[in-house]
matplotlib code that plots the C-alpha trace (Angstrom):
import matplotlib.pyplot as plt

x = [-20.8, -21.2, -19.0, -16.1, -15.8, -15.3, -12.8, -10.8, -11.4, -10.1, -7.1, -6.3, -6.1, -4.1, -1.5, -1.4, -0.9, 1.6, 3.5, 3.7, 5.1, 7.5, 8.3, 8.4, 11.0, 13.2, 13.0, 14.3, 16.8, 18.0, 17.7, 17.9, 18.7, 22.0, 21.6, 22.6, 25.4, 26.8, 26.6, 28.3, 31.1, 31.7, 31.3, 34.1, 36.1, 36.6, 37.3, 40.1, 41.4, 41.2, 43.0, 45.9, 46.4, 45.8, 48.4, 51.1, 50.6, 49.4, 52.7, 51.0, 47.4, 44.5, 41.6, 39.0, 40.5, 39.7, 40.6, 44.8, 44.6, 43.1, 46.3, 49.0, 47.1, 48.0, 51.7, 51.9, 50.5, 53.3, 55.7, 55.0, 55.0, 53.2, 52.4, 51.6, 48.7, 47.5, 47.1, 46.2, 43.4, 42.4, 41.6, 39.7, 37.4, 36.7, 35.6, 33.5, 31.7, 31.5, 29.9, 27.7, 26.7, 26.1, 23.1, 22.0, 21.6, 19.9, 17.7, 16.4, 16.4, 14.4, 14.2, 16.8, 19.4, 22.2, 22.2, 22.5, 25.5, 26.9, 26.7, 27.9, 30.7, 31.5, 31.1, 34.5, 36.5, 36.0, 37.3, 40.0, 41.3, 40.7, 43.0, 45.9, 46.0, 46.3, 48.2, 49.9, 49.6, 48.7, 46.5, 43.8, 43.3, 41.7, 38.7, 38.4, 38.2, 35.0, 33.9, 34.7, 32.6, 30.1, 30.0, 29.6, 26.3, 25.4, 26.3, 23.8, 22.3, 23.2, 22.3, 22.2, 25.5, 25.8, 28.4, 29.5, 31.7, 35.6, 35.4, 37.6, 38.0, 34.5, 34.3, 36.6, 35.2, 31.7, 33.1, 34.2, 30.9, 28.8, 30.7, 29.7, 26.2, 26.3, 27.3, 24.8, 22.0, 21.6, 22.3, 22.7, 25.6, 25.5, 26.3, 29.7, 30.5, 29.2, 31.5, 34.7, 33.6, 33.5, 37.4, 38.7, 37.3, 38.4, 42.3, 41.9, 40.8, 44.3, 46.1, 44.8, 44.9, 48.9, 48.8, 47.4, 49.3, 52.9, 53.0, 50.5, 49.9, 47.6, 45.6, 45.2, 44.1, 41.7, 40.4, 39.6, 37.9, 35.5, 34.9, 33.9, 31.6, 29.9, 29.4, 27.6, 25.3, 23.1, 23.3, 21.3, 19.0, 17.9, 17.8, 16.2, 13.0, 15.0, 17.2, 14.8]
y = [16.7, 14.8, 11.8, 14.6, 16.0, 12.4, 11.6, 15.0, 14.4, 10.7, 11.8, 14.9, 12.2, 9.3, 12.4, 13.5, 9.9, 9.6, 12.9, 11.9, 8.5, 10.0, 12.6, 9.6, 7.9, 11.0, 11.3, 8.1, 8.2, 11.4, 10.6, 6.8, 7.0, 6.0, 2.1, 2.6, 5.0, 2.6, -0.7, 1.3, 2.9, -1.3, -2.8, 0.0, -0.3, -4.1, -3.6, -1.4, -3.7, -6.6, -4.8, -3.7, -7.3, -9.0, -6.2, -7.1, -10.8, -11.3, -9.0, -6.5, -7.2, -5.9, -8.3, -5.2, -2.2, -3.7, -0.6, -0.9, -4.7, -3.8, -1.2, -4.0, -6.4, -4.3, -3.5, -7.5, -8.0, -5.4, -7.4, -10.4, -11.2, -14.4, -15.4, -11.6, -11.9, -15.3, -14.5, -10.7, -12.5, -14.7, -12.6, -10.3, -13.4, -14.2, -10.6, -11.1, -14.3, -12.8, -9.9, -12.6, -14.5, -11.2, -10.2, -13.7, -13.7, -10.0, -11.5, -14.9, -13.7, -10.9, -8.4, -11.5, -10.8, -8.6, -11.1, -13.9, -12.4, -11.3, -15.3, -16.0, -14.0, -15.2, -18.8, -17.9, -16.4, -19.0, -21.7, -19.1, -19.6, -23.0, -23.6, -21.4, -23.4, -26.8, -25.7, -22.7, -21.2, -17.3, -18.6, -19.0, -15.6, -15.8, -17.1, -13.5, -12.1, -13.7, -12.7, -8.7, -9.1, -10.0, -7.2, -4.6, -5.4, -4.4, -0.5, 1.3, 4.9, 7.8, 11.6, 10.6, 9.4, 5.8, 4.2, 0.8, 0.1, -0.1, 2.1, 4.6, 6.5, 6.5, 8.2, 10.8, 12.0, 11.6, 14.3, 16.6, 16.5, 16.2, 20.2, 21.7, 20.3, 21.9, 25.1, 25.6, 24.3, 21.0, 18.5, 18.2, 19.5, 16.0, 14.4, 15.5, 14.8, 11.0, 10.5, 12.0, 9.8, 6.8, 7.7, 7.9, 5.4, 3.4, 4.7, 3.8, 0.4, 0.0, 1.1, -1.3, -4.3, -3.4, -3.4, -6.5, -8.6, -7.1, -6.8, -10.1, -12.6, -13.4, -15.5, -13.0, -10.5, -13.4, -13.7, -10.1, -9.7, -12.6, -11.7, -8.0, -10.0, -12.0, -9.1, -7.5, -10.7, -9.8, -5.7, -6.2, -8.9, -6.3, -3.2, -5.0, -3.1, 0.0, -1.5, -2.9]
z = [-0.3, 2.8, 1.3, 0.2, 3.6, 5.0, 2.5, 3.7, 6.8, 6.7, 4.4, 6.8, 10.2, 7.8, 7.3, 10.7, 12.3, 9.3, 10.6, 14.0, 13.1, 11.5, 14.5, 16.4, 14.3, 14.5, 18.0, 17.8, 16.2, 17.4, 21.2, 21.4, 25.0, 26.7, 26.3, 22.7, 23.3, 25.7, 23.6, 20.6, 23.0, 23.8, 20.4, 19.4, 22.0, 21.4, 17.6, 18.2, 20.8, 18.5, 16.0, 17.9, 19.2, 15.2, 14.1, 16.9, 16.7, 13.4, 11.7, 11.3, 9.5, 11.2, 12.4, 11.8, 10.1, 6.5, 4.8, 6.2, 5.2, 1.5, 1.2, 2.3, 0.0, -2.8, -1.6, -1.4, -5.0, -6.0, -3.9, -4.8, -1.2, -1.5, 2.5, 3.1, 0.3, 1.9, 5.5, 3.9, 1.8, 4.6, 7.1, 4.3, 3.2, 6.9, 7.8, 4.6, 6.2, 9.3, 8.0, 6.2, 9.3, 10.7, 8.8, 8.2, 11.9, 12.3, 9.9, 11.1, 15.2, 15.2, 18.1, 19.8, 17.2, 19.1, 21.7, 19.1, 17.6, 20.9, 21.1, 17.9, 18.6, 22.5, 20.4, 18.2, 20.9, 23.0, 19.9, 19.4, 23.1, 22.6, 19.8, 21.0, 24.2, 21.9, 19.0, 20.2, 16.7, 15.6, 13.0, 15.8, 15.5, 12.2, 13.8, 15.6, 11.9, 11.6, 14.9, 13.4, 10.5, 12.7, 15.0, 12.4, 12.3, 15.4, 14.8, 16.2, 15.5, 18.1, 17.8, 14.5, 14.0, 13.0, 15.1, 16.7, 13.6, 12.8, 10.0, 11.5, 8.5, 7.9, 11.6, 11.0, 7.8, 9.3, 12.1, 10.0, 7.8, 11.3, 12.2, 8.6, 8.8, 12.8, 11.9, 9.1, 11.6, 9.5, 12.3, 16.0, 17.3, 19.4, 16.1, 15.5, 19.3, 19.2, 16.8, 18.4, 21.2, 18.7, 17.7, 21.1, 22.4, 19.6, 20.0, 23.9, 23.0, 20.6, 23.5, 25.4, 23.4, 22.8, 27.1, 27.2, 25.0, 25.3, 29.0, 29.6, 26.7, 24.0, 26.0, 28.4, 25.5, 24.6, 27.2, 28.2, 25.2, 25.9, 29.5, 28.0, 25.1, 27.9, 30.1, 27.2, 26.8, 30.2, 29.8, 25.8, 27.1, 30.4, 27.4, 24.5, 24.5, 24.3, 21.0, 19.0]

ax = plt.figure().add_subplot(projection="3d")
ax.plot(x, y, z, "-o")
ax.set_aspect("equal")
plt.show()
């Protein structure tokens, strides 16, 4: 009897310490703290910048909207528009890689692995500025493709919306879904409004990439977009306990 009550007794404690893990993982993810929402406000704010300068410079294919570039590959195909479909297809297979680097890396470094991919990524502008002061050629944006691929992997989980992604369609549908689920007392009503937050800043990053590159240069859009990369490099080293 004796032996029973142990059993219960050690079965009742493994389920309570089992509960308050997962409490804990809620919290969480529900209240990750500011860091997170800051890093993801960054990370899309560059990839809507990037996309507005790839889609003025690049005639109009994105460097990390892959859902516009998988439409215009198909209007190509229809075309037969034959240097549409390669850079098209390019910059698709390079946001592929860069997506697989991404998690290769998220992988292999550990609780290091957003400031190896912040890296990574500083690594490929810095080549892309590189080449377009030698060869003065748009295709040295395709580099910045891979560096896209790669940042998706560092989305990041706020009031339990996942964001720090390009997936802007994703975003708006997730809003919509976010205000149902709020209403019926499903989700956080913080949930819907992380993502609108997401959006904009996204838009306000396209606006300023177009800025930067029609009223300064390429290189100066470049270069921007490096100096906001590096400046991200020493803010996720001082906040890594809080991210991992």
């Amino acid at each position: 009897m004796e032996k029973e009550l142990d059993i219960m007794a050690s079965a009742s404690a493994s389920d309570s310490t089992s509960d308050r893990k997962r409490v804990g993982q809620t919290i969480e993810r529900l209240e990750p703290g500011l860091s997170r929402l800051l890093l993801s406000c960054v990370l899309v704010l560059i990839s809507g910048f990037i996309d507005a300068v790839g889609y003025l410079q690049l005639g109009k294919i994105y460097l990390s909207f892959m859902s516009g570039n998988s439409t215009k590959l198909g209007i190509a195909l229809f075309e037969g528009d034959g240097a549409v479909l390669t850079n098209i297809g390019l910059v698709i297979l390079l946001f592929i890689v860069g997506a697989f680097l991404g998690t290769m890396i998220t992988e292999l470094s550990g609780k290091w692995r957003l400031t190896a991919i912040l890296g990574m990524e500083s690594l490929l502008f810095v080549g892309a500025i590189v080449l377009l002061l030698f060869l003065h050629t748009q295709s040295v944006l395709f580099p910045i493709a891979v560096a896209m691929g790669m940042q998706n992997t560092m989305h990041q989980m706020v009031a339990h919306a996942d964001v720090g992604k390009g997936f802007v369609t994703g975003t708006l549908f997730g809003i919509g879904q976010a205000l149902a689920k709020a209403i019926r007392g499903k989700a956080p009503a913080s949930e819907w409004a992380v993502l609108a937050l997401s959006w904009v800043i996204f838009v306000i990053g396209a606006a300023l990439g177009a800025l930067l590159l029609t009223q300064g240069s390429l290189l100066l859009a470049l270069i921007a977009s490096l100096a906001l990369l590096l400046l991200l490099i020493p803010y996720v080293l001082h906040v890594q306990r809080d991210l991992t």
